[in-house]
C-alpha positions, 0 to 999 in steps of 0.5 A, spaced: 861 321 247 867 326 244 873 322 240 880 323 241 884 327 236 887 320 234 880 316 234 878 321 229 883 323 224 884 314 223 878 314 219 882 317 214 877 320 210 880 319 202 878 325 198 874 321 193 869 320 199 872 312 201 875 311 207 883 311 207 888 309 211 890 312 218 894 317 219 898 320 223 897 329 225 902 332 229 900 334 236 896 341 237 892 345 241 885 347 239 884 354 242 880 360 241 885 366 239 884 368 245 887 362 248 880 358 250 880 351 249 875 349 245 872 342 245 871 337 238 863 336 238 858 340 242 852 338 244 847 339 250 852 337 256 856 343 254 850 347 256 848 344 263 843 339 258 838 345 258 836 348 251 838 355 248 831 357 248 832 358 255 836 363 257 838 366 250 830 368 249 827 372 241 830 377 237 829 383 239 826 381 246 830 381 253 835 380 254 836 381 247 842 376 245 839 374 239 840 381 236 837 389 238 831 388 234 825 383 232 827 383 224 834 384 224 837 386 217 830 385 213 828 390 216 834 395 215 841 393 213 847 395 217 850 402 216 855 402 212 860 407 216 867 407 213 872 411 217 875 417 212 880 423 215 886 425 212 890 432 210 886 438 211 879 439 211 878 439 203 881 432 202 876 430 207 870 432 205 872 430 197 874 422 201 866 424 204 863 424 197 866 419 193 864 413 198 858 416 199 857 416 191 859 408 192 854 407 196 856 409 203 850 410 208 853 414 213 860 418 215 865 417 220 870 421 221 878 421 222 882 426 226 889 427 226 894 426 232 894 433 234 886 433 234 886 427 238 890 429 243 887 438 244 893 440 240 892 445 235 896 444 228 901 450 230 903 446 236 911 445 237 907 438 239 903 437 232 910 439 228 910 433 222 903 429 225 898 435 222 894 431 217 899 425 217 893 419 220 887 423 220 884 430 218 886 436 221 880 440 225 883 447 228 877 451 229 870 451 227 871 454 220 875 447 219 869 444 221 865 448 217 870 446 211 869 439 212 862 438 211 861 443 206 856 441 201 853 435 206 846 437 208 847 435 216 840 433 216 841 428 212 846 424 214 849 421 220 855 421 223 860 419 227 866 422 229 872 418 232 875 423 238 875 422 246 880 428 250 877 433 247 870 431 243 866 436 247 870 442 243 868 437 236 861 436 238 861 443 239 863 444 233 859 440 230 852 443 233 855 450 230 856 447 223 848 445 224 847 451 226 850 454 221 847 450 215 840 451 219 839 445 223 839 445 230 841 441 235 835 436 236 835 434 228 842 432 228 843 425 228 851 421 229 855 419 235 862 422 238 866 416 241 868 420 248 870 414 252 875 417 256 876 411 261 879 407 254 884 413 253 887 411 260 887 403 260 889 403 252 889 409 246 893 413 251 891 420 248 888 424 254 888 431 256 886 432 263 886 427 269 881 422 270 876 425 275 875 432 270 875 427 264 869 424 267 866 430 269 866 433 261 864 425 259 858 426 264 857 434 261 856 431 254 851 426 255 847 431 260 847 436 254 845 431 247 840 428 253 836 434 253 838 438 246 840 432 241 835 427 242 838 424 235 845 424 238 849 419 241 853 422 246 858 416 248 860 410 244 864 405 249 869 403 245 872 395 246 876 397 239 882 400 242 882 395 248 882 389 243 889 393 238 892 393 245 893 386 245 887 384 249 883 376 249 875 377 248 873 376 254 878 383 257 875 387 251 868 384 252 869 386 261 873 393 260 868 395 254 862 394 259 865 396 266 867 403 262 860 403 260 857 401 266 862 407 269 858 412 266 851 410 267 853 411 274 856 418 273 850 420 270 845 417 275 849 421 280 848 427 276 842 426 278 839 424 271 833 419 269 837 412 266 831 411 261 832 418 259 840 417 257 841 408 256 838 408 250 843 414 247 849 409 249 851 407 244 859 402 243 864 400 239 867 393 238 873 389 235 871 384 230 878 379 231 879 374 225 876 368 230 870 367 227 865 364 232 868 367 238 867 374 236 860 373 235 858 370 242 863 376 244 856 380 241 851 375 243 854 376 251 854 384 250 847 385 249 844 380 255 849 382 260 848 390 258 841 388 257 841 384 265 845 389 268 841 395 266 834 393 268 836 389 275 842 394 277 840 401 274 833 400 275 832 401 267 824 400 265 824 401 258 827 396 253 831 401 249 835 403 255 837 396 255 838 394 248 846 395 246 847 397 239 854 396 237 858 398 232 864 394 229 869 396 225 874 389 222 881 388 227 886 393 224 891 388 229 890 383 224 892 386 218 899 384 215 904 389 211 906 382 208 902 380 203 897 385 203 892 382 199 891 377 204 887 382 209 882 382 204 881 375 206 881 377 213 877 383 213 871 379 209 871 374 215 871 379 220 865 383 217 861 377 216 863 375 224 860 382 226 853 381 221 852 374 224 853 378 231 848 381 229 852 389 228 848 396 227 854 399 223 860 396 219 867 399 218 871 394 213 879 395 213 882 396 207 888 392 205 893 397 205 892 401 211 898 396 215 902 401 210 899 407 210 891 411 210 889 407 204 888 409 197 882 410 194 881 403 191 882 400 197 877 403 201 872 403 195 874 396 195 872 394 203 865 398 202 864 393 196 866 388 201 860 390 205 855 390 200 857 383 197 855 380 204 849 385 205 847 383 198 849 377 196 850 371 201 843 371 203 846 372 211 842 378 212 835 374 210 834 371 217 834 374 224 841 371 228 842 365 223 847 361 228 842 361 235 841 355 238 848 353 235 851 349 240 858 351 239 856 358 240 851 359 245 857 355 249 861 360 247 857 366 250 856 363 256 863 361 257 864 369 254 858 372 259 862 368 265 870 371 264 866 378 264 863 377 270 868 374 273 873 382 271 867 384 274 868 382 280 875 382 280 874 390 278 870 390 284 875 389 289 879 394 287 874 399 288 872 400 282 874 402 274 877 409 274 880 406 281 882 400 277 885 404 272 889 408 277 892 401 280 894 399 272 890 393 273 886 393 265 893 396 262 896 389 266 891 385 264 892 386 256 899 387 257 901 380 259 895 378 254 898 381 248 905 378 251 902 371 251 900 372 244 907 375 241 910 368 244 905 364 241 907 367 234 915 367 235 914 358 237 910 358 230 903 356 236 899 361 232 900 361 224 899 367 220 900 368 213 905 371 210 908 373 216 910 366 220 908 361 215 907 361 208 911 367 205 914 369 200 920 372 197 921 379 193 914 381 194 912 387 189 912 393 193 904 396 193 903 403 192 900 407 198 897 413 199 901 418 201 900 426 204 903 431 201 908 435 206 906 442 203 899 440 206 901 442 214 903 448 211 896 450 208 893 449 214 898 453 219 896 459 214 889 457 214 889 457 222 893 464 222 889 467 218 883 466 223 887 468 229 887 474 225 881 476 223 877 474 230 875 479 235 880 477 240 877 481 246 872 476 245 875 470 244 878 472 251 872 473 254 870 466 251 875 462 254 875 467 261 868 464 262 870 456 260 875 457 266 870 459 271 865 454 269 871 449 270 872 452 277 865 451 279 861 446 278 856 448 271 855 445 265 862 446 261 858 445 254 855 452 254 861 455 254 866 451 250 859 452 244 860 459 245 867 459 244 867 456 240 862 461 236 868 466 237 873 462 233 876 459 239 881 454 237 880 446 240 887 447 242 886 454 246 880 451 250 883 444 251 888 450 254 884 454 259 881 447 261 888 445 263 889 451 267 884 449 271 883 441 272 891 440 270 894 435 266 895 427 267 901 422 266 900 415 267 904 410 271 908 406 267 906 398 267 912 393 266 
């Protein structure tokens, strides 16, 4: 029988272990930062009396809640993937090998807001921005430059980029090529979820129905040539530093995916050839618990949807493996060495969730791309938890646990219900035209923001807790004469092309546009003629046009 909050702070329990006097606590909510009411105690009735064994099944068995495989990390421990890009090329490829010497155990890339958004660096737009977030990656030399000296058949990679990823993953494959690796031995992911552009990141190129065309092309393409490739990551991560609960980020992430999966059956392609190079991207939020059921309810409702609605027979089309990197949200420009804290939290959740990579913040990106202390320190995080606490000795430590297996099911019911909901309004890309996803985070991240202003929510150092005359940190600063170096850079390859080519190349991309072929093969081959992402992302404009959304209030 559950105590009230009154009942059971009387016993006043002394810190010698006594029993002390009562006492009285100020009224308080107990929620999820989400906002989901959680209980005091949790026990069978919270599960309708049944046992979790029933519906949550073994470790790397469907519906997979307990985790993708039957051994977890005692098999293999996660990847270690931390996310590095910024200046030109050469400081990249130097940030690449100093965390790969720490131990790093794959490479995940940062592109700049010019490459994000199809513009090259001497775009009026890029004026300012070239190397401010991220790498600045113009042409396929520049790619070349940025894995010079990493053997492409040893590592894998994963590259943060989605308008425009089909000109970096053939830049990519070009880069193999060019190192003698073909397509079929690289391994990695490109993130290319297009839908999340629209409902949260905001950086596309084109309207939403070519967008989705490229999408289809890509995952087509690495179906057939890059077995090893992961075509598509579907990303909640975004949705979730939108301002989005749990729930929201767990319902879009998955209806995105299955969104995709339906445009790629409609290409007529086989579910069991393509599912298991799907691939995701989560959020890993400070609220400890609910993002591992966040995890647990992913894996069973992707595992359910694709074996009875898409038809899916094997058991890797149906296993959602996901990679996690800690809430960028969450880190605080006060007190900055708090988000050590926050991080180490928040990498333990995505363990626990049973996570196939890891990225972990650095303390002082809420200031700045971070030093190289930083990120060596949020790679050391990682390694502490791999080897050090003991948590990745057994499979899914919290199964069976009460409170979490009530979590997932209350998760896996709020997703369903945005399904639906998506349903009736035809459908996720008609969803996203009628603003629904973009409203439904906006007056979530509203909600949250008054919680924070009525001192609901704590966080330290910034509504509670602070500190006056803090020390100012040292952060990362980019060279401004780094622009510069990369506009000679891309002049100078503009210079020395066959420009009759290059014309040619991008004459054939806009034909295929205009039909109904592959676009793949002909941004690979001009990209071959150094044609830069910003010249392709171009000629495709002229073709499908451009996209601007309509503002949500």
């Amino acid at each position: 029988m559950e105590r009230s909050v009154a009942e059971r702070d009387s016993r006043g329990d002394a810190p010698d272990g006594s029993d002390g006097p009562d006492r009285e606590i100020p009224e308080k909510d107990f929620t999820t930062i989400s906002g989901r009411a959680v209980r005091e105690v949790y026990g069978p009735a919270d599960r309708g009396g049944t046992d979790p064994s029933d519906s949550v099944g073994e470790p790397g068995e469907y519906p997979f809640t307990r985790g993708p495989y039957e051994s977890m990390y005692r098999g293999r421990t996660w990847t270690m993937r931390q996310f590095a890009g910024f200046g030109t090329v050469e400081e990249t490829n130097e940030r690449f090998r100093y965390l790969l010497d720490r131990g790093q155990t794959g490479l995940s890339t940062a592109f700049d807001m010019p490459t994000l958004m199809g513009y090259d660096s001497d775009h009026p737009r890029s004026l300012g921005e070239v190397g401010r977030e991220g790498v600045a990656v113009d042409t396929l030399e520049d790619m070349e430059r940025l894995f010079q000296g990493i053997p492409l058949d040893e590592v894998s990679t994963s590259m943060t980029i989605n308008a425009p990823a089909a000109m970096l993953l053939a830049f990519y494959v070009l880069v193999g090529e060019r190192q003698g690796v073909p397509p079929e031995a690289l391994a990695g992911t490109i993130q290319t979820d297009i839908l999340k552009e629209y409902i949260a990141q905001k950086e596309w190129c084109f309207p939403v129905d070519p967008a989705m065309r490229l999408v289809t092309d890509m995952v087509e393409y690495s179906t057939a040539e890059m077995p090893r490739w992961h075509p598509i990551s579907v990303s909640g991560y975004h949705i979730r530093e939108a301002g989005s609960t749990a729930a929201q980020e767990l319902a879009f992430t998955l209806k995105n995916g299955f969104t995709y999966v339906e445009h790629a059956l409609e290409r007529g392609l086989d579910i069991d050839a393509f599912a298991p190079r799907f691939s995701f991207f989560f959020n890993a939020h400070i609220d400890f618990f609910e993002e591992i059921a966040k995890y647990r309810a992913a894996r069973r409702i992707w595992a359910r949807e694709m074996k009875e609605t898409y038809g899916a027979t094997r058991p890797e089309s149906m296993r959602l493996r996901f990679h996690t990197q800690t809430a960028g949200v969450s880190l605080t420009a006060q007190q900055p060495l708090n988000n050590v804290v926050r991080t180490a939290i928040e990498a333990l959740a995505g363990v626990l969730g049973g996570t196939q990579s890891l990225h972990t913040n650095s303390y002082d990106e809420a200031l700045a791309l971070p030093t190289e202390d930083a990120v060596a320190l949020a790679l050391r995080t990682q390694q502490v938890i791999a080897h050090e606490t003991g948590v990745a000795n057994t499979v899914d430590p919290l199964g069976g646990s009460w409170f979490v297996e009530s979590l997932t099911d209350e998760m896996e019911a709020d997703a369903y219900d945005y399904f639906r909901r998506i349903d009736e309004l035809g459908g996720m890309v008609e969803a996203i035209r009628q603003n629904f996803p973009q409203r439904e985070i906006g007056e979530a991240a509203f909600r949250y923001q008054l919680e924070l202003e009525a001192g609901q929510r704590q966080v330290v150092g910034v509504n509670a807790y602070r500190e006056e005359d803090e020390e100012e940190m040292p952060i990362l600063h980019i060279d401004p004469a780094l622009e510069a170096k990369q506009l000679e850079r891309l002049e100078a390859t503009r210079g020395r092309r066959d420009q009759a080519q290059v014309d040619e190349a991008l004459a054939r991309l806009r034909e295929v546009a205009a039909g109904e072929g592959n676009l793949m093969f002909p941004i690979i081959e001009a990209s071959r003629a150094l044609a830069t992402e910003g010249e392709m992302v171009s000629s495709l404009q002229d073709v499908f046009g451009t996209y601007s959304e309509t503002p949500v209030f």
